[in-house]
KOLMI-126256 format. One record per residue (C-alpha): x, y, z. Coordinates in steps of 0.05 Angstrom, whole numbers, padded with zeros to 5 digits, always signed. Layout:
XYZ...
This chain:
-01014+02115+02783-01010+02052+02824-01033+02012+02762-00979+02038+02720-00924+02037+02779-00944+01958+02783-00940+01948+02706-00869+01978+02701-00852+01926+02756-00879+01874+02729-00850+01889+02661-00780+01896+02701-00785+01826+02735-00804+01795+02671-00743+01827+02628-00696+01801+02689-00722+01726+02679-00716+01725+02605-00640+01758+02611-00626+01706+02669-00656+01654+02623-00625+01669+02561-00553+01671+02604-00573+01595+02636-00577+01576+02556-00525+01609+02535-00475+01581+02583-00504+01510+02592-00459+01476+02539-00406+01505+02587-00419+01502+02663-00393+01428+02675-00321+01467+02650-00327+01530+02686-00342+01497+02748-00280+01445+02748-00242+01512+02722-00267+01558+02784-00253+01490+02821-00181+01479+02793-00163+01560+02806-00186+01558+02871-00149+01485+02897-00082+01518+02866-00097+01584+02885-00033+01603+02938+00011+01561+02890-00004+01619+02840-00003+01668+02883+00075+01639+02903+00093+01645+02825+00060+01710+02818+00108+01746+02874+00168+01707+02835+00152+01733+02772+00156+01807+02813+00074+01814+02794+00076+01786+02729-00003+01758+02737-00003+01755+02650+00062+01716+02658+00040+01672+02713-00029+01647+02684+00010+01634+02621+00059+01595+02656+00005+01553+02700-00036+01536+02630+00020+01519+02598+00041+01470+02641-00019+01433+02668-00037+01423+02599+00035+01407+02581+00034+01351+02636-00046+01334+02613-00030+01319+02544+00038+01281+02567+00000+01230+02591-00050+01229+02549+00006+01211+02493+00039+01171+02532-00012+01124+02539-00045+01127+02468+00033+01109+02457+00042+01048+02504-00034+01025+02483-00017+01019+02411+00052+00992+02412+00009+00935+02459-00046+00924+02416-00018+00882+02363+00011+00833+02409-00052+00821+02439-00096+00816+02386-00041+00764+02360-00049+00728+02423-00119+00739+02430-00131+00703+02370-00082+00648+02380-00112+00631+02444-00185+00628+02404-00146+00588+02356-00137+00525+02396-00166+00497+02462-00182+00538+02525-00133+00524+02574-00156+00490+02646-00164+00541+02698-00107+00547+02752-00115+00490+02814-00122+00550+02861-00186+00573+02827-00213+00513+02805-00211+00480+02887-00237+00548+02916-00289+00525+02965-00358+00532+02952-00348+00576+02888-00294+00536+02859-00326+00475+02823-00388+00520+02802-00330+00557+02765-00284+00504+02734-00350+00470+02710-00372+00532+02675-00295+00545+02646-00313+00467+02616-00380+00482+02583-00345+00538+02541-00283+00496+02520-00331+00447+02500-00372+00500+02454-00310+00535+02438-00327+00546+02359-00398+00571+02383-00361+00610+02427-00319+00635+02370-00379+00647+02320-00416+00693+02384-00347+00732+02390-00349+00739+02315-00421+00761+02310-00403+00812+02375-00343+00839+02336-00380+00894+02302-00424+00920+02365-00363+00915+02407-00315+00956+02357-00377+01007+02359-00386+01010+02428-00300+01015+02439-00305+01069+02385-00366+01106+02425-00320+01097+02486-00256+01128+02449-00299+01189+02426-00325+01198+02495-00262+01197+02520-00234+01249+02480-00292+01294+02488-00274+01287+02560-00209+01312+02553-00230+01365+02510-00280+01388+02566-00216+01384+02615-00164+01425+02570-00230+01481+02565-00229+01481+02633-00159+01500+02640-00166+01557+02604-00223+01571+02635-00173+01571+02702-00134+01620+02666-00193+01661+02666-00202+01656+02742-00132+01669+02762-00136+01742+02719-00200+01752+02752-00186+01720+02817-00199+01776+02873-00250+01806+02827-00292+01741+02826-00285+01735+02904-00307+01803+02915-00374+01791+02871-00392+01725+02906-00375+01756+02977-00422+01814+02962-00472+01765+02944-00469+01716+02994-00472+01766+03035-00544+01800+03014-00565+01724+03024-00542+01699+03089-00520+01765+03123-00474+01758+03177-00462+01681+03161-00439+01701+03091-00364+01696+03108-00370+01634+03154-00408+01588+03091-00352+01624+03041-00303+01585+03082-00339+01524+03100-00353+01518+03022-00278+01535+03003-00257+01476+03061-00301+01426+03031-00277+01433+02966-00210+01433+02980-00221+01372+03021-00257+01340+02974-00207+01353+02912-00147+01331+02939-00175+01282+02976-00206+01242+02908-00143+01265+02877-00087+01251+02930-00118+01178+02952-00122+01157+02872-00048+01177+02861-00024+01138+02929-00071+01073+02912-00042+01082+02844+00028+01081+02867+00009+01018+02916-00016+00981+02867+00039+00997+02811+00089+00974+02866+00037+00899+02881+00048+00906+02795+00113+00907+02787+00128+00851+02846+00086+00803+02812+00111+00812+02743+00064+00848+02703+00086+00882+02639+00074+00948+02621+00065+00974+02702+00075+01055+02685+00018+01046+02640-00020+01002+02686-00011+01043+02736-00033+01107+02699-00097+01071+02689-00108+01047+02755-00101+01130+02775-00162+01147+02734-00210+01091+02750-00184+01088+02823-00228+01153+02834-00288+01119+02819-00303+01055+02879-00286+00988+02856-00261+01022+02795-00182+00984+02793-00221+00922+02791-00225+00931+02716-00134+00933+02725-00120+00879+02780-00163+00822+02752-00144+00821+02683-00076+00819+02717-00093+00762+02757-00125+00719+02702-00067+00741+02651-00010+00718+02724-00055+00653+02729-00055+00631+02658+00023+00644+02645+00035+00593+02710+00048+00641+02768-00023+00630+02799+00020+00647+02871+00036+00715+02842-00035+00727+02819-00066+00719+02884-00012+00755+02918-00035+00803+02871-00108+00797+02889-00089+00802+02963-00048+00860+02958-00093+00907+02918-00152+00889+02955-00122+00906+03030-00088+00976+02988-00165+00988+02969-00202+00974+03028-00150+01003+03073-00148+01069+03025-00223+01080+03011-00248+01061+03089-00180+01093+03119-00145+01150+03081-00202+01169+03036-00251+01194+03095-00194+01215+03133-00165+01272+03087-00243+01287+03060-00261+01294+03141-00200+01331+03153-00237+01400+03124-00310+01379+03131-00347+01312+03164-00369+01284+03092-00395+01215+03099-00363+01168+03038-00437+01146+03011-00441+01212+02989-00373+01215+02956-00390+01148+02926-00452+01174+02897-00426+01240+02873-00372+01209+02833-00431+01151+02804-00476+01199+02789-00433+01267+02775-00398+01222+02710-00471+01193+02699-00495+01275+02694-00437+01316+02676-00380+01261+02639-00305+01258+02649-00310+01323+02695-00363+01308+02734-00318+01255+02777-00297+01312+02811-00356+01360+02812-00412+01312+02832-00378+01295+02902-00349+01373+02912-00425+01403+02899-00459+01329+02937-00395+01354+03000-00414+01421+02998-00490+01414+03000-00480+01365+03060-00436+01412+03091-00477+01475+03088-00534+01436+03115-00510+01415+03171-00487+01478+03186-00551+01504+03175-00587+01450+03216-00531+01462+03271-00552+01536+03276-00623+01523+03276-00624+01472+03332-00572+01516+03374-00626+01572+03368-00694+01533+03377-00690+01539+03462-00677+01613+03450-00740+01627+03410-00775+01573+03452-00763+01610+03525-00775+01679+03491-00840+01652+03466-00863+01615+03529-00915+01654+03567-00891+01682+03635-00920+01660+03695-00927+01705+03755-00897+01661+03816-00961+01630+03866
């Protein structure tokens, strides 16, 4: 009887891990979207809420209204700058090969009398004017790889914003299902962790929250910064540039690939002053937004240290793509977060368990 009893559970625990398996490869293709969807519900969760009592409990009406108009304002941009970008490229592949065409200019005084770094790079600039037609016949020979690698780049890109639309839907999902959902994961947390269910729910839901907005909220204000150092030193084009320097200002060091082509493009047209006001002013809106503001509104909900925000964004686009920007450093945040918790609880109870283990000593 025993023999069978243990058969049946053994057949039992073996139909649950092929029905939890088959789920895990069912919804792979999907989790990177359903996370930044549960993720993008739960940021703009009392904002829905708000529209939901307008709309007198309208929840259908509501969700339609929120997908409709992040994706409205997604795909705005997204045309936008597919817009600008094309109405730019001509021009520059006229000047681009105009300027292969001819000579290589000198570099700007400024750069060239830089101290220590400065002749190393003039002298350089020389050795490719001199080769400049084996310079041209490389770029030539690069032309293909490069137009396949762009095009690889492109296609990424727009994968990426697939993923991202997906996951608004998938939001829409979440805010029909919203209390539901919460209910579930309460229930199990609890069965986990007990009495500290409730207490990790809201450290988790802080550190998200924290993390979000603040990878969000600093790229939009070192966007805006920059835009405004842009549009003071005489850049064309600053809405687009500044668009630009949004997205890659939530990876580190990422509006480098913005400000020094701005630089280069200030110093060659003869306003070398404006280029390294340029310089000058993006770095101090960088450094003073990624050691200041950054850690600030990320510590504000839990103490995340910024190497592990760094490395969640590096390695969350390296594992996940366009999405994972935000969900490596929310899942790195809330790892970090739950462990110290966890550490901080274990270390407050150690002297407890120590004394009640200690063996009593009658008095001498």
């Amino acid at each position: 009887m025993r023999f069978d009893r243990l058969v049946d559970q053994l057949i039992g625990v073996l139909a649950l891990a092929i029905l939890a398996g088959g789920t895990l490869i069912v919804i792979a293709p999907f989790v990177t979207t359903l996370l930044w969807g549960a993720i993008l519900a739960y940021c703009t969760w009392h904002p829905f809420e708000k529209l939901v009592t307008l709309l007198r409990g309208r929840r259908m009406q509501a969700t339609l209204f929120e997908i409709v108009l992040i994706l409205g304002l997604l795909l705005a941009a997204v045309f936008y700058i597919g817009a600008a970008v094309s109405a730019r490229l001509p021009d520059l592949v006229v000047a681009l090969q105009e300027r292969l065409a001819r000579d290589l200019p000198p570099l700007p005084d400024w750069l060239s009398q830089t101290p220590l770094i400065g002749p190393r790079i003039d002298a350089l600039w020389k050795g490719i004017a001199d080769r400049n037609p084996e310079v041209i016949a490389r770029l030539r020979e690069l032309a293909g790889p490069m137009l396949r690698a762009s095009i690889g780049i492109g296609l990424g890109i727009i994968q990426g914003l697939g993923l991202l639309a997906l996951s608004v839907l998938f939001a829409g999902v979440f805010y029909m299902t919203g209390e539901r959902s919460a209910a579930a994961i309460r229930v199990a947390m609890q069965r986990v962790a007990g009495a500290r269910a409730d207490a990790l729910l809201a450290l988790i839901g802080n550190t998200v929250k924290g993390v979000v907005y603040g990878v969000l909220g600093t790229s939009l204000m070192q966007a805006l910064l920059c835009a405004l150092g842009y549009w003071i030193a005489g850049l064309p084009s600053v809405a687009l540039l500044g668009f630009a320097t949004f997205f890659l200002a939530i990876i580190p060091g990422g509006p480098l690939l913005v400000v020094v082509p701005g630089a280069i493009w200030l110093a060659q047209s003869g306003n070398g002053s404006w280029a390294v006001f340029l310089v000058i002013w993006c770095a101090a809106v960088g450094i003073a937004i990624d050691n200041v503001l950054k850690p600030a509104m990320i510590g504000k909900s839990s103490h995340v240290p910024f190497v592990l925000v760094m490395i969640g964004v590096i390695g969350g686009a390296a594992a996940f793509g366009l999405l994972g920007v935000f969900i490596g450093p929310t899942l790195l945040a809330t790892a970090h977060a739950v462990f110290r918790d966890w550490t901080a609880i274990s270390l407050v109870n150690q002297p407890q368990v120590q004394r009640e283990a200690a063996p009593h000593v009658a008095p001498g």
